[in-house]
N, C-alpha and C positions, 0 to 999 in steps of 0.2 A: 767469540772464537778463541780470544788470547787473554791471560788474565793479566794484567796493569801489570805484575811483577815479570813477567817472563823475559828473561835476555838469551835466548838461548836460539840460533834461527832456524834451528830442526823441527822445532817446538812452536814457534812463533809462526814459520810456512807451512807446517803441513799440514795437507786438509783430511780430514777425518773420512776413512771410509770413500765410496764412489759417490761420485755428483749428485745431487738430490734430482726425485723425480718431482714435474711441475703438474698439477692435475687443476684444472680448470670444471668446476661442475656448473651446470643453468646460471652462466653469467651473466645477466641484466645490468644494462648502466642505459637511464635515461636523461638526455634534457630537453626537459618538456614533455614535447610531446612524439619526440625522436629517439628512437633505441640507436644508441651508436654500437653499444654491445646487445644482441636480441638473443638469450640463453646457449651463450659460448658452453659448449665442452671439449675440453681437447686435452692430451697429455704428452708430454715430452719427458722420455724415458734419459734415464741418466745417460751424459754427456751426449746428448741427440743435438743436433744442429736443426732447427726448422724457423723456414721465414715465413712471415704472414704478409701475403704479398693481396694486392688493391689498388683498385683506383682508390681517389680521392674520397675522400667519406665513407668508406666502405667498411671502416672502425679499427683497422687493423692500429693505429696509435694507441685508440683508445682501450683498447684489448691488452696494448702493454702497461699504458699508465696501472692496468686493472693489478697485474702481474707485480707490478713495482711497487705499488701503492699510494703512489700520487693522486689514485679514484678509488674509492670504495663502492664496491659495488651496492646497487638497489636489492637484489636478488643474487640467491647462487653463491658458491663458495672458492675459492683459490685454496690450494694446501702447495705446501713447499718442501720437500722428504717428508714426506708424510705428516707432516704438521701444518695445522689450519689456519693461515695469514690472513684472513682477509681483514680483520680489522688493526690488523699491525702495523704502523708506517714503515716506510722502506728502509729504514737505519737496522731495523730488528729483522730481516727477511733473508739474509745471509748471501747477497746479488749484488751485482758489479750496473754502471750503467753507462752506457758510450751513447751522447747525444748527437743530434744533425748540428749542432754548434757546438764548438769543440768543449765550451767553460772551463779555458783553463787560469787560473788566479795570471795574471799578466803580471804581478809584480815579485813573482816566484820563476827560479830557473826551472826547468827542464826536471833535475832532478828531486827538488823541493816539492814539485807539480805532484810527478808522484810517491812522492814519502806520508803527502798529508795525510791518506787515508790510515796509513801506520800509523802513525803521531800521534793520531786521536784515539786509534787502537791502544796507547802507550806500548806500541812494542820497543824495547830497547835498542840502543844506536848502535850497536854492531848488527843486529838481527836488519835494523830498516837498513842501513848500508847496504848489506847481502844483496837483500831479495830486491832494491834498488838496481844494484848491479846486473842481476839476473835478469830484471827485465826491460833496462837501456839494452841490453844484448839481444833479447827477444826481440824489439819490436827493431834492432838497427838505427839504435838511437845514440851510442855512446861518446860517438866526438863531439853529441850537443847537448850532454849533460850542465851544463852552465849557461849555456843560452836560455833568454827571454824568450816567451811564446813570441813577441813582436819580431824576434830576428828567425822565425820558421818561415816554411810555408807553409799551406792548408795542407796537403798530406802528411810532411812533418808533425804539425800538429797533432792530427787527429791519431796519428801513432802514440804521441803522447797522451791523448785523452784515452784510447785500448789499454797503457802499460798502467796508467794510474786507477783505471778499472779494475784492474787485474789483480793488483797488488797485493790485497788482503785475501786474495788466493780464494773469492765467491766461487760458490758450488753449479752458478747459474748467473750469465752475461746477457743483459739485455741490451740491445742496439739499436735504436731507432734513426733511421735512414741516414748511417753514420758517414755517407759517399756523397748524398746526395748535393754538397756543395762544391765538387770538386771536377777538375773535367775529365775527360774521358780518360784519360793517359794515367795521371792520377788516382782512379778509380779501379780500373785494372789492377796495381799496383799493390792498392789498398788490399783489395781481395784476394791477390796472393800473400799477403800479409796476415789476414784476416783465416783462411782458413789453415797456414802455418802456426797460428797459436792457437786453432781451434785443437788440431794434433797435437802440440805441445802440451796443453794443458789440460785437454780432458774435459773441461769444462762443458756442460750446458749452456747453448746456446740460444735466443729469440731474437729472432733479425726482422726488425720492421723496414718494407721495402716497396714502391710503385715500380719499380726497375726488372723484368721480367728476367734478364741476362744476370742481374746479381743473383737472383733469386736458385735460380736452375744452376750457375757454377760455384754455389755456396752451401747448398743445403743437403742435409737427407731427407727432406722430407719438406714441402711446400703447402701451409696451409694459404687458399683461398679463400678471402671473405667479402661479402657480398652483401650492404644493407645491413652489416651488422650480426651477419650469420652467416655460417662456415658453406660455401658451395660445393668447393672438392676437397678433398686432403689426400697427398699418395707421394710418391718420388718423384724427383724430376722427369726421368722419366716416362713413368707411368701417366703423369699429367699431359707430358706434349705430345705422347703418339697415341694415347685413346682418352680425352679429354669429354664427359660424360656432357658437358654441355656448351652452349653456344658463347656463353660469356667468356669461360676458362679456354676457350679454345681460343676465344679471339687475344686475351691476356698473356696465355703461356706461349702460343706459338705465332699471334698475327694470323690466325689464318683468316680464311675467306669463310664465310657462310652463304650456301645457296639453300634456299627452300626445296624441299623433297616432300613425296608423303610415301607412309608406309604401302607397299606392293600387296605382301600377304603374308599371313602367319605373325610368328615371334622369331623372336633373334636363336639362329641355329648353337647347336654345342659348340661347334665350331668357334661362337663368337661373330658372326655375321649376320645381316638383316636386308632382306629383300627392299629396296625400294625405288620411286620413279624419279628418276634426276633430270628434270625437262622433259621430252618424249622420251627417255629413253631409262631401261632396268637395268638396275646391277646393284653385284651385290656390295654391302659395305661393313667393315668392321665397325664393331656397337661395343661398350662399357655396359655390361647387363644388361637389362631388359626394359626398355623404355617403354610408360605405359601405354596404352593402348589406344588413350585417347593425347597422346602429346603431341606438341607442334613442334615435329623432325626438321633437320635440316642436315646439310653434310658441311663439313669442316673444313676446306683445303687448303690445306700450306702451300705457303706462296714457292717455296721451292718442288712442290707437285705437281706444277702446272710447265710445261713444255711445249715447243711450234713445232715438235715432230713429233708422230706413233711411238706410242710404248712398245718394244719390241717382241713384246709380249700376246701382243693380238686386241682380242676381243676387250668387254666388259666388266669381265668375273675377275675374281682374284687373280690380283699381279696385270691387269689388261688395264684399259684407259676409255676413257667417254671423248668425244671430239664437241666443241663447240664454237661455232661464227665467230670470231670477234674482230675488231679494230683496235687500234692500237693508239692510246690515248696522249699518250705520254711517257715519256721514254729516259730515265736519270740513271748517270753513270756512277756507280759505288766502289770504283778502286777491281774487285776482283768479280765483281757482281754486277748486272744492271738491272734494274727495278725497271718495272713494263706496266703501266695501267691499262688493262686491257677493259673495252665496251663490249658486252653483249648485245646482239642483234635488239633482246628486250630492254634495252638500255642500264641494265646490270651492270656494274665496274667489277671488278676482281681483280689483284695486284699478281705479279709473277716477280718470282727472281733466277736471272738467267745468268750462269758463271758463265765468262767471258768465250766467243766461240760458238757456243750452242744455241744459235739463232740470235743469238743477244745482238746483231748487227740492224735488226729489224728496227724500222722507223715509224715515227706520229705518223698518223693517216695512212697507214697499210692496214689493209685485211688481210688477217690469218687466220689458223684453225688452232684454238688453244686447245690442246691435251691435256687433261688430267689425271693424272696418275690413281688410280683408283686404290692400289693396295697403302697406300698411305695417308687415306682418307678417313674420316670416322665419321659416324652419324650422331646426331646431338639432339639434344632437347633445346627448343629456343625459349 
């Protein structure tokens, strides 16, 4: 990026042209006899933000190692602005990396921590000072330019490990669950941090995440992966209010899944699909057309479900379904209370009731839980 002689820090920072685009083709990674990667494709358009969000195993790490180049793939190829990495290590890839452990040298201050990727760059010592300066400013770090990592905390920290990522000014940031050790308070913090230099910088970003709330107030664009292969991919969202299946639906937004089958026909232009939700029809918003022979179910967000009528009426669009329940269990959330409600058929389904709106109701009452139908979707299980 910088030649050994440059002192100059216009010359030494600036990055060439718009962010590289990242294009993933039939990416294969096995061990053994387990695809962690099972023929990944995916692309992220210059400076895109997208997290590859998963449960545990679902390969979304291993998809970044692919990208970084800490695994070579089996199969398939990585290009990086339109140049083909895959068998490149990651020194030569032109990408930043911010780990779930911060690794920052402990016996370097603050701003030593991140000079080093310059140094090795030989950019010259006015030029590393600069962009030094520039980015203790970025991330809100400047009164602890001479502190030891030992005298941070873990947010502090992990600011440090983003500004020393940064530094050599990659075209493309990869992050693997750089929150995940941090608590709640913290973590918020970070992600207003986190997508302030996402603006700042332009940069291309890959956010590896299990954290459903990072994922949705960080991203443009949310790939899921599932088994080692991509389930949905769309905006945040487009993921949480029509969720094509039972898994992302239960990932993106908690919802509830109750079993349904198809009524009749296909899914109308409109975007809706006839079907039976215990005895009773209505109709429900669909993600295209589910085949014919799949096993339907409907999706309900825990804040769909109400102990009063939708004031709307009936079943059809904007109307509600009623069903028997008890009330299971009853926990209070600050401005919400979480309701585990039993179905007559011994079905559980969670509710969240902002404070007021029946949320006074108690364990072992019988009520009639409503659910909001135009907020609902129908999934493939």
């Amino acid at each position: 990026m910088t030649s050994p002689d440059i002192t100059d820090s216009a010359q030494a920072g600036a990055a060439v042209g718009e962010p590289p685009r990242l294009r993933l083709t039939d990416v294969t990674k096995r061990y053994g006899d387990v695809a962690a990667a099972d023929g990944l494709s995916l692309e992220l358009a210059p400076g895109e933000f997208v997290s590859l969000l998963g449960e545990s195993g679902s390969g979304k790490s291993t998809a970044l190692k692919l990208v970084a180049g800490f695994e070579t793939p089996d199969e398939g190829t990585v290009h990086i602005g339109g140049r083909d990495v895959t068998g490149l290590p990651p020194a030569r890839r032109d990408l930043g990396m911010v780990f779930q452990q911060y690794a920052l040298f402990p016996y370097q201050t603050v701003a030593r921590n991140i000079e080093y990727g310059l140094r090795r760059r030989k950019w010259g010592r006015e030029p590393r000072r600069r962009r030094v300066a520039e980015l203790l400013e970025l991330v809100r770090m400047v009164p602890y330019a001479q502190r030891y990592p030992a005298q941070l905390s873990g947010g502090q920290q992990q600011r440090v490990a983003l500004a020393r990522a940064l530094a050599a000014e990659p075209g493309l940031l990869l992050l693997d669950e750089p929150l995940s050790a941090l608590d709640r308070a913290l973590r918020l913090d970070l992600q207003d941090e986190i997508r302030a230099v996402h603006r700042a910088t332009g940069a291309g970003m890959v956010y590896v995440t299990h954290d459903r709330d990072e994922a949705l107030s960080l991203s443009d664009r949310i790939v899921v992966l599932r088994h080692g292969r991509i389930d949905a991919a769309g905006t945040p969202a487009a993921l949480f209010r029509r969720p094509r299946t039972a898994y992302v639906a239960r990932l993106i937004s908690d919802a509830n899944i109750l079993p349904c089958e198809r009524h009749s026909g296909t899914a109308s232009a409109s975007g809706r699909i006839r079907v039976r939700l215990r005895d009773r029809v209505a109709e429900i918003a669909v993600e295209g057309e589910p085949p014919q022979d799949a096993d339907l179910a409907v999706a309900v967000p825990r804040t769909a479900i109400s102990l009063a009528p939708s004031p709307d009426g009936g079943p059809g669009e904007g109307g509600s379904v009623e069903l028997p329940a008890r009330i299971e269990d009853r926990v209070y959330l600050g401005d919400t209370v979480r309701l585990l409600l039993r179905l007559d058929d011994t079905t559980t389904i969670t509710a969240h009731l902002p404070e007021g709106a029946g949320s006074e109701a108690r364990a072992g009452e019988r009520i009639a839980a409503h659910i909001a139908l135009g907020a609902c979707s129908a999934v493939t299980r």
